[in-house]
C-alpha positions in Angstrom: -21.5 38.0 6.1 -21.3 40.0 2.9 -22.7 43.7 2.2 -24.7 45.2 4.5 -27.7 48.0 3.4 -28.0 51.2 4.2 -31.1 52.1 6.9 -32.8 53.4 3.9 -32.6 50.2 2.2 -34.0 47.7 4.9 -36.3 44.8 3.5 -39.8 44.9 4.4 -42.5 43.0 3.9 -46.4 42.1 4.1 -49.1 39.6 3.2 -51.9 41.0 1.0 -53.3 37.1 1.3 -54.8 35.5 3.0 -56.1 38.2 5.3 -55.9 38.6 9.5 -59.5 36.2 9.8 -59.4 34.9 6.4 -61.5 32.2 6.1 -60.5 29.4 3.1 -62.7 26.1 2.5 -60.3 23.0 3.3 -58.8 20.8 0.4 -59.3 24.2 -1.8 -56.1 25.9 -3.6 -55.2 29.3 -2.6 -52.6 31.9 -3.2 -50.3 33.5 -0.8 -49.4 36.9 -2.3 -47.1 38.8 0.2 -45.9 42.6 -1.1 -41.6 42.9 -0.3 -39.5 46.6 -1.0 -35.8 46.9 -0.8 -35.1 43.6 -2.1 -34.0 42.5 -5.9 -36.1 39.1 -6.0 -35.7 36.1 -7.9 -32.0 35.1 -7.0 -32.7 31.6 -4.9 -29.7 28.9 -5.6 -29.7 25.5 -5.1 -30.1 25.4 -1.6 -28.9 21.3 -1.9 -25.7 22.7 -2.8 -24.6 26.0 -1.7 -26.9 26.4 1.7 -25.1 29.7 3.3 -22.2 28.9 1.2 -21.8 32.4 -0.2 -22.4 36.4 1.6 -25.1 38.5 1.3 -24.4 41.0 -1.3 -26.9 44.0 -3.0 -27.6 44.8 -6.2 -28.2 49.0 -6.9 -28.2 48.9 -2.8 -31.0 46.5 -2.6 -30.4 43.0 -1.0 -30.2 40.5 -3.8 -32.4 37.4 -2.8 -35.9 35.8 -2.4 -38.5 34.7 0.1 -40.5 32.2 1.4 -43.3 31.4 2.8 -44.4 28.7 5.7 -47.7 28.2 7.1 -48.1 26.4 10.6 -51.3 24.9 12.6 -52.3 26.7 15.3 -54.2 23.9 17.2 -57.8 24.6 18.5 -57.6 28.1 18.6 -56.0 31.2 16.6 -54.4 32.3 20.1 -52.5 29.4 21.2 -50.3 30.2 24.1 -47.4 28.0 23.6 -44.6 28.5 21.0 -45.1 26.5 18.1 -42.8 23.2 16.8 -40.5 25.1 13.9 -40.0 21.5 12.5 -43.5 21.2 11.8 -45.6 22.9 9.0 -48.7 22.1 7.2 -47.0 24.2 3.7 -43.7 25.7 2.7 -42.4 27.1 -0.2 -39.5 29.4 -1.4 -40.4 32.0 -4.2 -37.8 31.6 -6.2 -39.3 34.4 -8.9 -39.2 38.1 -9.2 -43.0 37.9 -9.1 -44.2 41.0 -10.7 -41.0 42.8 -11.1 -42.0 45.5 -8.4 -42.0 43.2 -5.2 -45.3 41.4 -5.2 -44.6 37.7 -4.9 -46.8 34.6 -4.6 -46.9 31.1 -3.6 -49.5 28.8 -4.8 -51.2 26.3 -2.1 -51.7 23.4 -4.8 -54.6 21.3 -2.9 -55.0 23.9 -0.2 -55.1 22.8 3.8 -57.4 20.3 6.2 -59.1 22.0 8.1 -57.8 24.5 11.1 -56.4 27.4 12.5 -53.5 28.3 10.9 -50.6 31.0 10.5 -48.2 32.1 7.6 -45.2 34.0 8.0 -42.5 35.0 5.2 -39.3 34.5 5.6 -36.7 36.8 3.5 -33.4 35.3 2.6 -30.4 36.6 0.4 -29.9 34.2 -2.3 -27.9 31.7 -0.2 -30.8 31.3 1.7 -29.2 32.8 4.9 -31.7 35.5 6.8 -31.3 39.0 5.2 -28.9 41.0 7.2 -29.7 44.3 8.1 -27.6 47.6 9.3 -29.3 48.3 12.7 -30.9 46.2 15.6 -33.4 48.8 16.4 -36.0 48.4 13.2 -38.9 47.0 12.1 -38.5 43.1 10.7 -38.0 42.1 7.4 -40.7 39.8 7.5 -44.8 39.7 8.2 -47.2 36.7 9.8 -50.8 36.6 9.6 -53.7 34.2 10.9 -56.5 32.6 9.2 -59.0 29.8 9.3 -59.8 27.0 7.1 -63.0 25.8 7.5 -65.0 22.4 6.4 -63.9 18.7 6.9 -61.1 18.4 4.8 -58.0 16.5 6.2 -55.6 16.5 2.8 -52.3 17.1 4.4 -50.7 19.5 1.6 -47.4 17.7 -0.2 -45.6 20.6 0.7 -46.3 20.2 4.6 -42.9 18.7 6.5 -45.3 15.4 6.6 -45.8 15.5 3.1 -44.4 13.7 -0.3 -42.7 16.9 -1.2 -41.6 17.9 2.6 -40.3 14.1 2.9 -38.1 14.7 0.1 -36.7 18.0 0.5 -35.6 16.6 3.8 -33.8 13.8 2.6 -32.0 15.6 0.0 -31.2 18.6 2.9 -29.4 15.8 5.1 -27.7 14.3 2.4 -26.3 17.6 1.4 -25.2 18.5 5.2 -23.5 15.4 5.9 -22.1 15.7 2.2 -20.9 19.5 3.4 -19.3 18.0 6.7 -17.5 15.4 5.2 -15.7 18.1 2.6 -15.2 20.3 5.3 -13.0 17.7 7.3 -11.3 16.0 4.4 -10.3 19.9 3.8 -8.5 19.9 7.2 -6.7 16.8 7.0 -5.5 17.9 3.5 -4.1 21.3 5.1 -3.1 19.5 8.3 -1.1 16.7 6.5 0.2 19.1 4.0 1.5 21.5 6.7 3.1 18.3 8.1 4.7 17.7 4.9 5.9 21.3 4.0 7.8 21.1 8.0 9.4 18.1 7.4 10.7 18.7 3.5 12.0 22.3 5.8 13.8 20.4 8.3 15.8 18.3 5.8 16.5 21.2 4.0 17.8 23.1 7.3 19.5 20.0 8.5 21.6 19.5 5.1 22.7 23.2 5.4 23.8 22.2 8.9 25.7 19.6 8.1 27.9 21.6 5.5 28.4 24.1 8.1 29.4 21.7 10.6 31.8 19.9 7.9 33.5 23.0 6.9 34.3 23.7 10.5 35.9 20.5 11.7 37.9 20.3 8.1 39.2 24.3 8.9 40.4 22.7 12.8 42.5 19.5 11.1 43.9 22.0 8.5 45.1 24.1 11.5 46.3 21.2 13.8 47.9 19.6 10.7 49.4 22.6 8.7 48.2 21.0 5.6 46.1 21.5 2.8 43.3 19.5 4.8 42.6 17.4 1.5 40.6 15.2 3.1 38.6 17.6 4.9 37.8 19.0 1.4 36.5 15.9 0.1 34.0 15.4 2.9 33.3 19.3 2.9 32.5 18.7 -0.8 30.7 15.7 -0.4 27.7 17.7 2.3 27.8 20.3 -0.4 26.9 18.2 -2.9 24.5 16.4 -0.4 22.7 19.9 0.1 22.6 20.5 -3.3 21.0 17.6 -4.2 18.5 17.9 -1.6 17.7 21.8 -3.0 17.6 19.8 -6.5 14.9 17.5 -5.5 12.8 19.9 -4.3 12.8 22.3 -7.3 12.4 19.0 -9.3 9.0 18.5 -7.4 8.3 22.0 -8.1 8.9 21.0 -11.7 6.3 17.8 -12.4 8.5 15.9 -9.9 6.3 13.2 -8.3 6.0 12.8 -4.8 6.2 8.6 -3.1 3.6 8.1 -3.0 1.4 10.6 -4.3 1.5 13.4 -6.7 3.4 17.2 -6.5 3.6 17.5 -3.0 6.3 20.7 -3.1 7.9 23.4 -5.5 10.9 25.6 -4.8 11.9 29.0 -6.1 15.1 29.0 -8.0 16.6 31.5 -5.4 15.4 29.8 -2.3 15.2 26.1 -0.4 11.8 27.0 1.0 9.2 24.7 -0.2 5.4 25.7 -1.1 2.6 23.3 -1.1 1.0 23.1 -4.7 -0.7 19.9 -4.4 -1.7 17.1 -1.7 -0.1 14.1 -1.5 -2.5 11.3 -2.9 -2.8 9.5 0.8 -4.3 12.8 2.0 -6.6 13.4 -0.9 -8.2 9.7 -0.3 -7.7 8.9 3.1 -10.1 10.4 5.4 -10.1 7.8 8.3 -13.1 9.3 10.3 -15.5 10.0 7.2 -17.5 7.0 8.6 -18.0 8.6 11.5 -19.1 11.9 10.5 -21.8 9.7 7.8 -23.3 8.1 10.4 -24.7 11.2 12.1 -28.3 12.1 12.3 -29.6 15.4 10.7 -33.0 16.4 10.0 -33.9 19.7 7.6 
């Protein structure tokens, strides 16, 4: 989760604008200007990209991040008594800006609202987007909501409203950028499943060539006994599993060495003191061969 603040260091925030019974004329810009402490603003990535890819983490013990802001529609009243949709909103926007350098950020509402009752809230995020994390349960929250009313006739629905031209897009590109993130995530673990697979098996040839000299020298030591010899045929095939192990310990410090895997490319090393292999690359099949990616493309997400 990353670094955590101290209790004296807890994000807080409030909306100077609008106001609790604000009233704003429909299809009319307006400015959301919300007031933030504790926080070290202006640090939003590209959510397409690294979406709660990376841990909180604070800057002089501040949390390093941003905020947003999303307005939603009430309905017929500004006291509506069930819980509101999350997946609709008539305007969102993340403040990706230090504002005025001393907390105070804003949001322009380019074309302002149709008309309604309506509420914003803030939402303060590290700069992976993630919800700001904060050192105890019992606290006030990070974030502020207040309700307003525009008036008139205007029905304009804002582009930045989850039905609009810019809400549309954001959405696509948010899907595309999960099932992009699912389909790394399991190609990851069929690369470390099949390399895994491939570090036992290059193990068990190693172990079983080291077996086989044992098992050599042994029977060769019982027909020198039994025969009083020099068991000169029992040294050949004794030296022959040596030189079978060795070559196995030789191919795998050649793959260490450029060596290229069937196949594929580096799949092992070896140190010069030891047989046991280390993965330092995957085998081509598993790099490219991800048999259920379809599967995981075809699923349905919505931002």
């Amino acid at each position: 989760m990353g670094d955590i603040p101290a209790k004296t260091n807890m994000v807080s925030s409030i909306i100077t604008f609008p106001q609790t019974g604000s009233v704003i004329p429909s299809d009319t810009t307006f400015t959301i200007t919300v007031q933030m402490s504790n926080i070290v603003a202006g640090f939003f990535t590209d959510a397409d990209a690294t979406y709660y890819a990376g841990p909180q983490f604070l800057q002089d013990g501040n949390v390093v991040g941003h905020t947003h802001v999303t307005v939603q529609d009430l309905g017929t009243n500004l006291n509506p008594t069930v819980a509101l949709d999350p997946t609709q909103f008539a305007f969102f926007k993340g403040i990706n800006n230090a504002g005025n350098g001393e907390g105070l950020l804003s949001a322009n509402v380019t074309g302002g609202l149709p008309a309604g009752n309506y509420r914003v809230c803030t939402m303060a995020a590290a700069a992976n987007h993630q919800p700001v994390l904060m050192p105890v349960a019992q606290r006030g929250t990070p974030d502020d909501c207040t309700k307003f009313v525009v008036s008139g006739d205007g029905t304009t629905i804002n582009a930045d409203a989850n039905n609009g031209s810019g809400g549309l897009a954001a959405a696509a590109a948010a899907s595309e950028a999960v099932v992009g993130a699912t389909n790394s995530a399991f190609a990851a673990s069929v690369i470390s499943a099949e390399s895994a697979a491939a570090v036992a098996a290059t193990a068990t040839s190693a172990s079983s060539a080291a077996t086989a000299v044992t098992t050599t020298s042994a029977a060769d030591n019982g027909s020198k006994d039994s025969k009083g010899g020099k068991g000169g045929k029992g040294s050949d095939a004794t030296s022959s599993s040596v030189a079978a192990a060795d070559t196995t310990a030789a191919d795998l410090k050649g793959a260490g060495n450029g060596a290229k895997a069937v196949g594929g490319e580096t799949a092992i090393s070896s140190s010069s003191t030891s047989c046991s292999p280390v993965v330092t690359s995957t085998p081509a099949a598993a790099k490219h061969s991800f048999p259920h990616k379809q599967r995981f493309a075809r699923r349905q997400f919505v931002a």
